[in-house]
C-alpha positions as CSV (number, residue, x, y, z in Angstrom):
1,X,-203.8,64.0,-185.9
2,X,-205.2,63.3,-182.6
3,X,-202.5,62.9,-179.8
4,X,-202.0,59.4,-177.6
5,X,-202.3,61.0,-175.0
6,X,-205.7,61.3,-175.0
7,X,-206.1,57.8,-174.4
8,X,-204.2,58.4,-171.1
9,X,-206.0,60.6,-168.9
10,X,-209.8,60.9,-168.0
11,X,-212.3,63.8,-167.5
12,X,-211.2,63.2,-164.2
13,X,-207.4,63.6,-164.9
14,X,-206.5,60.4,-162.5
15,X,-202.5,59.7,-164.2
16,X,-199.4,58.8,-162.9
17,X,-196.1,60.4,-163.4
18,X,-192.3,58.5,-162.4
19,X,-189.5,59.8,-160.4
20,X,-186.8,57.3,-159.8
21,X,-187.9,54.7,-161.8
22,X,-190.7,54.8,-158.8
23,X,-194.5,55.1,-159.6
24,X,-196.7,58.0,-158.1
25,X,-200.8,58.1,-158.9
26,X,-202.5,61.0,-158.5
27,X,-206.0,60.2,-157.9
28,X,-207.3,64.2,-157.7
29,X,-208.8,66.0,-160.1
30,X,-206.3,67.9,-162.3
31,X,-207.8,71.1,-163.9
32,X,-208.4,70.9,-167.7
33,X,-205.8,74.2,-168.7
34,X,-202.9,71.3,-166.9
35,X,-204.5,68.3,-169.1
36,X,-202.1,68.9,-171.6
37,X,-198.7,69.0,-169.9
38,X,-199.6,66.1,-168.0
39,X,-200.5,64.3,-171.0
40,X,-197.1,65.0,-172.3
41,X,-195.6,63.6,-169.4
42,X,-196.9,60.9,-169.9
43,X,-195.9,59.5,-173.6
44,X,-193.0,57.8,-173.8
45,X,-190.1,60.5,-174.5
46,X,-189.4,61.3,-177.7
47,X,-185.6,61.0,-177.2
48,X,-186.3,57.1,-176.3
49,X,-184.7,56.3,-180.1
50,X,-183.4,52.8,-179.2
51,X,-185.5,49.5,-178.5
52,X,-183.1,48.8,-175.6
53,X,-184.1,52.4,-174.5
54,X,-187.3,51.7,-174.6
55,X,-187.6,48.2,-173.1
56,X,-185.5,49.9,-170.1
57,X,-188.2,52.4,-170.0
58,X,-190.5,49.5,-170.2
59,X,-189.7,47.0,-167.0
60,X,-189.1,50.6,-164.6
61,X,-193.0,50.9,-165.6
62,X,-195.2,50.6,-162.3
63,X,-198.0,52.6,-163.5
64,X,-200.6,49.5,-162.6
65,X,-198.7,48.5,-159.6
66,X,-201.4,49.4,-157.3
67,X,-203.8,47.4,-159.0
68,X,-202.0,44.1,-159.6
69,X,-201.0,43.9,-155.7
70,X,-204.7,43.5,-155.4
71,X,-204.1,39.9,-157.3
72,X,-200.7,39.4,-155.4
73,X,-198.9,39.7,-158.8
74,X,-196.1,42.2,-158.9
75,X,-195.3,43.9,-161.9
76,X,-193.4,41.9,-164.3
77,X,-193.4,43.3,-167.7
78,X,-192.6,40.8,-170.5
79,X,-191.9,40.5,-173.9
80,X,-189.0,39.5,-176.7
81,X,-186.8,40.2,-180.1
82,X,-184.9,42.5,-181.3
83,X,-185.1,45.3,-183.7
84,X,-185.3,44.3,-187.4
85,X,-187.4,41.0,-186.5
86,X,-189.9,40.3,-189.7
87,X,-192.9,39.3,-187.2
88,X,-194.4,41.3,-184.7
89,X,-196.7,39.4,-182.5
90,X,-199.3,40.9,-180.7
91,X,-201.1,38.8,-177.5
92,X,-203.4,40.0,-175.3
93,X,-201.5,39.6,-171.6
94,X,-199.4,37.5,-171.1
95,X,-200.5,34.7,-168.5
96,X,-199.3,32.8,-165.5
97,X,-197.0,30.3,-167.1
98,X,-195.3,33.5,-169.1
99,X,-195.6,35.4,-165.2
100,X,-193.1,32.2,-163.9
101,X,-191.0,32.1,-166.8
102,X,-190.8,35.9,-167.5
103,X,-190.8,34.8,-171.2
104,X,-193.9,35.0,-173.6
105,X,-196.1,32.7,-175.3
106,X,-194.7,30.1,-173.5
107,X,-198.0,28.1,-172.6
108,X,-200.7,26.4,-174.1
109,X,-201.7,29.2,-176.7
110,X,-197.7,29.7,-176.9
111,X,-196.8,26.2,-178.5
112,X,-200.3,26.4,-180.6
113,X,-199.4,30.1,-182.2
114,X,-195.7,28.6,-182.9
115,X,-197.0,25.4,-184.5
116,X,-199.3,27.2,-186.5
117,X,-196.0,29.4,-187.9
118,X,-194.4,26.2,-188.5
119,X,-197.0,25.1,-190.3
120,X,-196.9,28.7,-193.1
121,X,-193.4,27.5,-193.3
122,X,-191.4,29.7,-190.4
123,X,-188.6,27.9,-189.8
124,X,-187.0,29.7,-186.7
125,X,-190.1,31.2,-184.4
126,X,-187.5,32.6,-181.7
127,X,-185.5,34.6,-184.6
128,X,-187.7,36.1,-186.5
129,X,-190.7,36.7,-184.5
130,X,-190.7,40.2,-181.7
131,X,-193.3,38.7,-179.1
132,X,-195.0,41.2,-176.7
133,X,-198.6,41.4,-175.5
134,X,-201.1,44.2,-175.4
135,X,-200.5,44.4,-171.6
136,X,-197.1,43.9,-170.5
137,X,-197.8,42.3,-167.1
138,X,-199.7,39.0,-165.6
139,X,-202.7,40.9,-164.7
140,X,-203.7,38.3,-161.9
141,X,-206.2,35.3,-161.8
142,X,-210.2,36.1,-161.4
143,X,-210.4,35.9,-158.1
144,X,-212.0,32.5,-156.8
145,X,-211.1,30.8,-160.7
146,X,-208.5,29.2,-162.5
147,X,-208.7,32.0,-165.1
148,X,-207.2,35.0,-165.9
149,X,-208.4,38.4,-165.2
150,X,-208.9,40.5,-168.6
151,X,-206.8,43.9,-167.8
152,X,-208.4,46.7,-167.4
153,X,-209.3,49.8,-169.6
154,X,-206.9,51.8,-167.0
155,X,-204.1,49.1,-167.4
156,X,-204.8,48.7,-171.4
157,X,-204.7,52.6,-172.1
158,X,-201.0,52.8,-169.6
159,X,-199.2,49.9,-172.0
160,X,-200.5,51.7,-175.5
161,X,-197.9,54.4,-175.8
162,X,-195.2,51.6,-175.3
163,X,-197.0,49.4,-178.0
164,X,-196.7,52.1,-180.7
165,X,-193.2,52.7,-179.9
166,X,-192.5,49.2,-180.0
167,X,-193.9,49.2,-183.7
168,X,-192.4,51.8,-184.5
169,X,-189.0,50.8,-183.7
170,X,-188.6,47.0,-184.3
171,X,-190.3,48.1,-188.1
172,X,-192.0,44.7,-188.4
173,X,-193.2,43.5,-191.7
174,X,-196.0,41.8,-190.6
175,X,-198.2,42.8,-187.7
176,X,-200.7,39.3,-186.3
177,X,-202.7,40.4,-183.5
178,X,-204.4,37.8,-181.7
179,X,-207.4,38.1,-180.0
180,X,-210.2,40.9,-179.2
181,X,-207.7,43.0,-177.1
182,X,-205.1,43.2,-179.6
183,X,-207.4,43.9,-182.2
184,X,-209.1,47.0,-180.4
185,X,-205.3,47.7,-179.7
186,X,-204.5,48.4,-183.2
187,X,-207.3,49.8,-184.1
188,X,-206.7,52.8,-181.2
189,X,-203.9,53.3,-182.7
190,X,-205.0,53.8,-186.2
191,X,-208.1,55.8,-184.9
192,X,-205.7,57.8,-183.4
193,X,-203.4,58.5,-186.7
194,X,-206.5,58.6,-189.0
195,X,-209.4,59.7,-187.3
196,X,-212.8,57.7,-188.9
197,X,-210.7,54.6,-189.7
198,X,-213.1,52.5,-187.7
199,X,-216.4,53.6,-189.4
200,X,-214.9,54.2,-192.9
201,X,-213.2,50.6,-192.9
202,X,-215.2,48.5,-190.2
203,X,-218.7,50.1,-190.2
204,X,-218.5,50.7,-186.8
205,X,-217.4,54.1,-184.3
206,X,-214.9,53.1,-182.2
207,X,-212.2,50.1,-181.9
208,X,-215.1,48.8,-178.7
209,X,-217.5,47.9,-180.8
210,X,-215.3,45.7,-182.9
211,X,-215.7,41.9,-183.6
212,X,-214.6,38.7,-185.2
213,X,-216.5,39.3,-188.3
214,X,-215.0,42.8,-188.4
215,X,-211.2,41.9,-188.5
216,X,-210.6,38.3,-188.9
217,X,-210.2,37.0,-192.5
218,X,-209.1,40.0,-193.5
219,X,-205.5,42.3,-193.6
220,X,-205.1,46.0,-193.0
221,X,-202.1,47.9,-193.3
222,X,-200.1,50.4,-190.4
223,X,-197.3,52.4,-192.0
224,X,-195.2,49.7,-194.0
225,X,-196.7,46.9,-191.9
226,X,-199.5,44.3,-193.2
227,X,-201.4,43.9,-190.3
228,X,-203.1,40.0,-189.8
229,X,-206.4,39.7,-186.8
230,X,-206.7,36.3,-186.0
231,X,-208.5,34.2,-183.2
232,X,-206.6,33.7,-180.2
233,X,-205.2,30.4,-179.9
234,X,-206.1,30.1,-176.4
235,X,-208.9,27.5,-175.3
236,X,-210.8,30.2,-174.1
237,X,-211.4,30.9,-177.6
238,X,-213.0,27.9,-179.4
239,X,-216.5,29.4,-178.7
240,X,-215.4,31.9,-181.1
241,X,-213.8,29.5,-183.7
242,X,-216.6,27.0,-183.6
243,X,-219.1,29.9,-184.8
244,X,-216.8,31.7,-187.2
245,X,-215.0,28.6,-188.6
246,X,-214.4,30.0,-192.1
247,X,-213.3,33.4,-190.6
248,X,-210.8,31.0,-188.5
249,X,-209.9,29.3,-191.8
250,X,-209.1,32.1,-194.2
251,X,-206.8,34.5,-191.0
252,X,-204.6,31.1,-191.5
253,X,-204.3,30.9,-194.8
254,X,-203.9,34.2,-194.9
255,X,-200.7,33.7,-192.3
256,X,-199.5,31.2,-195.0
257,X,-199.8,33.7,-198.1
258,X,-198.2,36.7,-195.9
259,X,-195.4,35.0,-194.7
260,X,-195.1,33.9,-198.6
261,X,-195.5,37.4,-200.2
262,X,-193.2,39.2,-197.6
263,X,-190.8,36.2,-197.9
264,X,-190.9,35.5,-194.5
265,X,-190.4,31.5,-195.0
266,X,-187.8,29.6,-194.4
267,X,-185.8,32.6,-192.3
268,X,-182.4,31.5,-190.5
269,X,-183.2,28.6,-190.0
């Protein structure tokens, strides 16, 4: 089984360790024979066995500080549930409206993804859904736009460890990942577990190469979890749903029959 770690530091072995809750980078090259023991520093501790733990662990995190200052954004990690929640959903970043409110899916996309449970029959969003994002923080408008930046590999690879452990932890039933980010997201992490996942399930040889016609319309499975890709609801997306309309239409009735079959409907309402 191929260690996370390796997702965290390059050739070059740029990383960044903690003391005090503080963040330090080291930018120089870090001989190969210390790779390992800084990799290891770098997972989230083993002895992090509580969500609360790790959330904690979580919002100290200013791994990407450095790199959101350049966008005036200071890091603001965000994300909501509790352990046991049936739902586990999986955004890409969360964006300015979510920065403001330090809540997620609280815009546009938000109330679409929400409606869309309502719609399979979810009665209570808030009490049965654990909402997080690939990336933890805002990472910043495109500089000169309206738009959000997309985070970067070095931000993407810091926030994976905490994904995982955040799976692994709240125990969802049902995993939806929205969007091309999430779904490269899940499919690192199953590379990682099961080496040749990608090319044995997908037809392709890594989670990079992935798209729409690849994941959506279709359900994997992570452990106990049933894993859902869908479109992201976001408007940024209707190129996408306007050339894959029956892909679109099947990952939703797909949400319908999940949330059915794991009977997810209908939850404290």
């Amino acid at each position: 089984m191929r260690n996370f770690g390796e997702f965290l530091v390059s050739e070059r072995g740029s990383a960044c360790s903690s003391r005090n809750s503080r963040s330090m980078c080291l930018e120089t090259p870090v001989p190969f024979t210390w790779r390992r023991s800084l990799i290891q520093a770098l997972e989230i501790r083993r002895d992090v066995v509580t969500l609360s733990m790790l959330e904690n662990e979580i919002q100290a995190c200013r791994r990407c500080a450095s790199t959101l200052c350049k966008f005036d954004v200071e890091p603001r990690p965000i994300f909501s549930g509790e352990v046991g929640y049936p739902i586990f959903l999986l955004g890409q970043a969360p964006g300015k409206t979510e920065y403001e409110r330090r809540a997620p899916f609280q815009g546009d996309a938000g109330k679409s993804i929400k409606a869309q449970f309502a719609a399979c029959g979810l009665s209570n969003f808030e009490r049965n859904v654990y909402q997080t994002s690939v990336t933890k923080c805002f990472p910043g408008r495109r500089p000169s736009t309206s738009t959000d930046r997309m985070p970067s590999a070095t931000e993407v690879k810091n926030c994976l460890p905490f994904l995982e452990r955040q799976l692994e932890l709240v125990k969802p039933k049902l995993l939806v990942c929205l969007g091309g980010l999430s779904w490269k997201a899940f499919l690192s992490i199953q590379e990682a577990a099961e080496p040749g996942f990608c090319s044995r399930e997908l037809g392709i040889s890594r989670p990079s190469g992935v798209k729409v016609p690849h994941m959506v319309g279709r359900r994997f499975q992570w452990h106990s979890t049933l894993v859902l890709p869908m479109i992201h609801p976001a408007g940024s997306a209707n190129g996408a749903r306007s050339q894959y309309p029956d892909h679109d239409r099947e990952s939703k009735a797909l949400l319908a029959r999940s949330l059915a079959e794991l009977g997810l409907r209908d939850l404290y309402p």
